[in-house]
N, C-alpha and C positions, 0 to 999 in steps of 0.2 A: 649275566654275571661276567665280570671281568677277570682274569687270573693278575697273580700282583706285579707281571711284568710285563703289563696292557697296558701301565697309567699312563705314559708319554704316548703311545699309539692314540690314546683316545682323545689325549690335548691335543695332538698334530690334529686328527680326525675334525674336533669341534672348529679349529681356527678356520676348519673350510666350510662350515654348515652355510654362512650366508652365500656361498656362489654353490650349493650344493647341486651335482649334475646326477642328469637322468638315470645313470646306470654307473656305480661302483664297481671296480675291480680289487677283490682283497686279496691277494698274494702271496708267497712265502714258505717256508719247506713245510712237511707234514709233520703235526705234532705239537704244533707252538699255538695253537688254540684260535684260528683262522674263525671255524664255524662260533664260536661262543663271542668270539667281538661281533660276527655279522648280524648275530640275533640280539645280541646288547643294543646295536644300534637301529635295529627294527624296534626292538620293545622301544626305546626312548622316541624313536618318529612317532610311533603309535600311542605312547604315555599321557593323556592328557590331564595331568600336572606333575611336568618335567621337575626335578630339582635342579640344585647346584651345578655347573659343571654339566648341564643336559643329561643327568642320571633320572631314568626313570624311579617313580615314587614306587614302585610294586601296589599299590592299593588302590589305583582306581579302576575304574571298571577294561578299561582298557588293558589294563596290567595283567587285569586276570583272567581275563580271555587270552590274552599272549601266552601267559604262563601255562594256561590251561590247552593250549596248541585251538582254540574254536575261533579266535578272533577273526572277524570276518571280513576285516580289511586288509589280512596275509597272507601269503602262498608260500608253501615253501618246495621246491622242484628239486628231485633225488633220485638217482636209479636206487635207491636202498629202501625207499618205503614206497608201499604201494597202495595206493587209496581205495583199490579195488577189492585187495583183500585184505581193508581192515578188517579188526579183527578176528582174524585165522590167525591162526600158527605159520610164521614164515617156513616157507619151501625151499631146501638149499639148492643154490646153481652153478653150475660149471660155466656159466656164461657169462662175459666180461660183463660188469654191470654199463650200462644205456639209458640215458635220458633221449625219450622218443619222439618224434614229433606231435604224436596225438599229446602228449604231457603237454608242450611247449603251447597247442592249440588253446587249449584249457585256459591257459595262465595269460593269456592273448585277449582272450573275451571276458577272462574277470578284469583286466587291467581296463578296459573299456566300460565297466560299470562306473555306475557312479558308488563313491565310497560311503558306507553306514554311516560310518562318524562325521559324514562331513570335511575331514580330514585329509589323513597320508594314506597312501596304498604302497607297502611294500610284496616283492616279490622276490625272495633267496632262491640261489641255485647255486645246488654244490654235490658233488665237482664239478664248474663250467665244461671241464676238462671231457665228460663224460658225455657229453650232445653229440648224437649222431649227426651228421653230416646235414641227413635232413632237417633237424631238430635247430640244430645251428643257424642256418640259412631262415628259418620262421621265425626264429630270436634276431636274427640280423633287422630285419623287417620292421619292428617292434622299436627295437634299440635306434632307428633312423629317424621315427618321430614319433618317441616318448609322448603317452597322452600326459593329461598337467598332471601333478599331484601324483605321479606315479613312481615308485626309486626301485631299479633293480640293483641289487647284488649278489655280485658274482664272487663266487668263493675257489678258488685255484691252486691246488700245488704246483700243477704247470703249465702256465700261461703259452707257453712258445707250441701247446699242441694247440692253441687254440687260432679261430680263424682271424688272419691279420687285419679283415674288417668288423670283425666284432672287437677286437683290441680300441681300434680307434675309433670306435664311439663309445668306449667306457674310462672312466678316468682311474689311475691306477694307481693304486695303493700299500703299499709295501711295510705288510707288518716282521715287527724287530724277534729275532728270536733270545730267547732271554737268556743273560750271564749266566753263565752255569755256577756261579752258588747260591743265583735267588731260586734257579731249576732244582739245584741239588736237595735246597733249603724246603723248599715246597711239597719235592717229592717224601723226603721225611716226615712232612708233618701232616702227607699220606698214608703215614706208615709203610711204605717202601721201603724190604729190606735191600741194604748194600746199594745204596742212593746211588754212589757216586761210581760206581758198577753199571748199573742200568742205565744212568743218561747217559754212560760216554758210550753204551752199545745201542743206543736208539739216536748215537747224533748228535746227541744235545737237544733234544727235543725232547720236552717232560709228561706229552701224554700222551701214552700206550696203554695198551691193554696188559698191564702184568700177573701175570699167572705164577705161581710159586713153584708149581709142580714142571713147568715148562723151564723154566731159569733155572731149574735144580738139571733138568736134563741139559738143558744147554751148556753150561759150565762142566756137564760130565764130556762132552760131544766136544767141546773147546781143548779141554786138557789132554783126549787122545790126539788130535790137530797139532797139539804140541809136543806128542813123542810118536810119530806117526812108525805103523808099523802095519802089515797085513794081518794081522790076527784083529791087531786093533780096532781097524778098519770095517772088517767085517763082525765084529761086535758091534760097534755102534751102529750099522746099517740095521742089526737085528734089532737093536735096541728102538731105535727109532720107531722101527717097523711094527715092533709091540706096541705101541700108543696108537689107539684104533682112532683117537680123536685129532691125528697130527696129520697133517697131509704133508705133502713133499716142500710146502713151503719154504716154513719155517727151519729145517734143517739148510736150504737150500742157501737160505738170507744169513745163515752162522757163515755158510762154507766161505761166500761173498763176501763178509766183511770179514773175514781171517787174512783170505788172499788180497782185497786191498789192503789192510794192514801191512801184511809182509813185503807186498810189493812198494809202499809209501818209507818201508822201512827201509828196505833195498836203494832203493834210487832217493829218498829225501831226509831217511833219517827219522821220519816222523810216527805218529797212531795217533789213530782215530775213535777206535771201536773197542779195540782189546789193551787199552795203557797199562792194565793190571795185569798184564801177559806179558811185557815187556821184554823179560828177560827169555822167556820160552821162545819167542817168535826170534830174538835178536842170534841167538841159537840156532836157527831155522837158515836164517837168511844169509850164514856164511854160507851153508850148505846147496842153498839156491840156484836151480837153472830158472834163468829168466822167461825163457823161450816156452820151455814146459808148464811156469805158471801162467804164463797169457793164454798157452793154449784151456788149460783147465778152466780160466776165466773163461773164454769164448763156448765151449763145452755147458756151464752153467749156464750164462747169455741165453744159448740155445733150447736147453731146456726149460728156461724159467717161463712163459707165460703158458707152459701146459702143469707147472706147480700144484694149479688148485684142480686138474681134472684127475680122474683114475687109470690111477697109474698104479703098476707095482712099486710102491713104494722103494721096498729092502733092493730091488734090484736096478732102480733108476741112481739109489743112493749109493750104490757100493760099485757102478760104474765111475761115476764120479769121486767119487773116493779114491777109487785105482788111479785116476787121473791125476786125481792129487801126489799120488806117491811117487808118480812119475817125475814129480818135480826134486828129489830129492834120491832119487835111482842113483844118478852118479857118484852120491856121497854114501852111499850104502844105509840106504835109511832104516834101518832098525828092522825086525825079524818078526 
């Protein structure tokens, strides 16, 4: 499946099918539908009777093994699924998600079969971003002399962590993120409430996980940020801390995009994240030490990739929070 601000990605895509190389790189920030083109163009390699346009038919048998995830000329390589323990109930982890080398081994020796259909063999990996070192290095290997009939792609938020020789034996592909009123438009007829709320707080990138009960807290979390005060402060740490299902992320990723806001507003004039806050932040930023919001940035920086471990929540968050109000100490920030 295509989202409806793919169609020119996928023309660019088709005009290069006849020099098509061994290994894709598909690119681009997160959100803008990276993983669903690269499977669009597995099903249509694997489609045998392609239509118009190189759009897979969905009804031949190939179709439906794709759709069916059984097709047995596809791999698809994920630190998020794990083929060991199909199905079980996945196990939550505090461990940064890892594509291993034993994964990378696997997909190595199926790429050396010969294919059922006679055919294409594709192999998806996403996030490339996410190969251990070892992992990497047994993919470099592979990528150097592609057996025939084999295509990998590689799926990336971001490429520059990736290895500069894996880069250049993949050809690179740079999908479009979409205008924000075909995103706005789309998300609506998601039923997503306050469209134009939510993508300007995800980016401009139209798929996230939206949760109502979480946007209902966050916009309560946003409005104390904009009368910021110690009572304030430590209400919402408690608030937070009530939701036994929230880890310190997601408060952590509001805090983040407030302060770039404020500070884009400061020094550019500009928003990003909060436009519908406008006037609360513009408010803020007379009031502004610079110095004090870098540090509170650098403060979160430091905290963020222990976000998703156990933590005391209420009180990682209401340190931070104190940090925050130190940015506005000199103007006598509210009570």
């Amino acid at each position: 499946m295509l989202y409806p601000w793919q169609g020119e990605d996928w023309r660019r895509l088709n005009a290069e099918r006849e020099r098509m190389p061994g290994a894709w790189l598909l690119t681009g920030g997160a959100g803008i539908g990276k993983l669903a083109f690269a499977e669009h163009l597995a099903q249509s390699l694997l489609c045998e009777n392609p239509q118009a346009g190189h759009q897979p038919c969905g009804q031949c048998q190939g179709c439906r093994w794709f759709l069916s995830g059984t097709h047995p000329d596809f791999r698809r390589l994920s630190p998020y699924s794990d083929e060991d323990e199909e199905g079980k109930e996945a196990k939550p982890t505090r461990k940064l998600p890892q594509i291993k080398i034993e994964a990378v081994r696997d997909v190595i020796d199926f790429a050396h079969l010969t294919a059922h259909r006679a055919g294409q063999r594709v192999i998806l990996l996403e996030p490339a971003e996410s190969l251990n070192l070892a992992a990497a290095n047994a993919l470099l290997k592979i990528l150097e002399e592609p057996p025939a009939s084999v295509l990998f792609l590689l799926v990336s938020h971001a490429p520059q962590r990736l290895l500069p020789t894996i880069l250049s034996r993949c050809r690179r592909f740079a999908l479009t993120r979409p205008a924000e009123a075909v995103a706005r438009d789309w998300l609506r007829e998601q039923g997503i409430a306050n469209a134009e709320v939510e993508l300007a707080h995800n980016g401009g990138a139209p798929l996230f996980d939206h949760d109502p009960e979480q946007a209902a807290l966050r916009a309560q979390f946003i409005r104390s940020l904009g009368q910021p005060s110690f009572a304030g402060m430590l209400q919402m740490a408690e608030l937070v801390d009530k939701n036994k299902q929230l880890s310190l992320q997601p408060p952590l990723s509001w805090l983040q995009k407030w302060l770039h806001d404020l500070a884009a507003l400061c020094l550019a004039g500009r928003l990003r994240y909060y436009p519908d806050q406008e006037a609360a932040l513009a408010a803020l930023a007379a009031r502004c030490d610079m110095r004090q919001l870098m540090a509170c940035q650098q403060a979160l920086t430091a905290l963020a990739p222990f976000a998703e471990h156990t933590l005391n929540i209420r009180l990682q968050l209401e340190s931070v929070l104190m940090d925050y109000l130190k940015i506005f100490a000199g103007a006598k920030a509210g009570s």
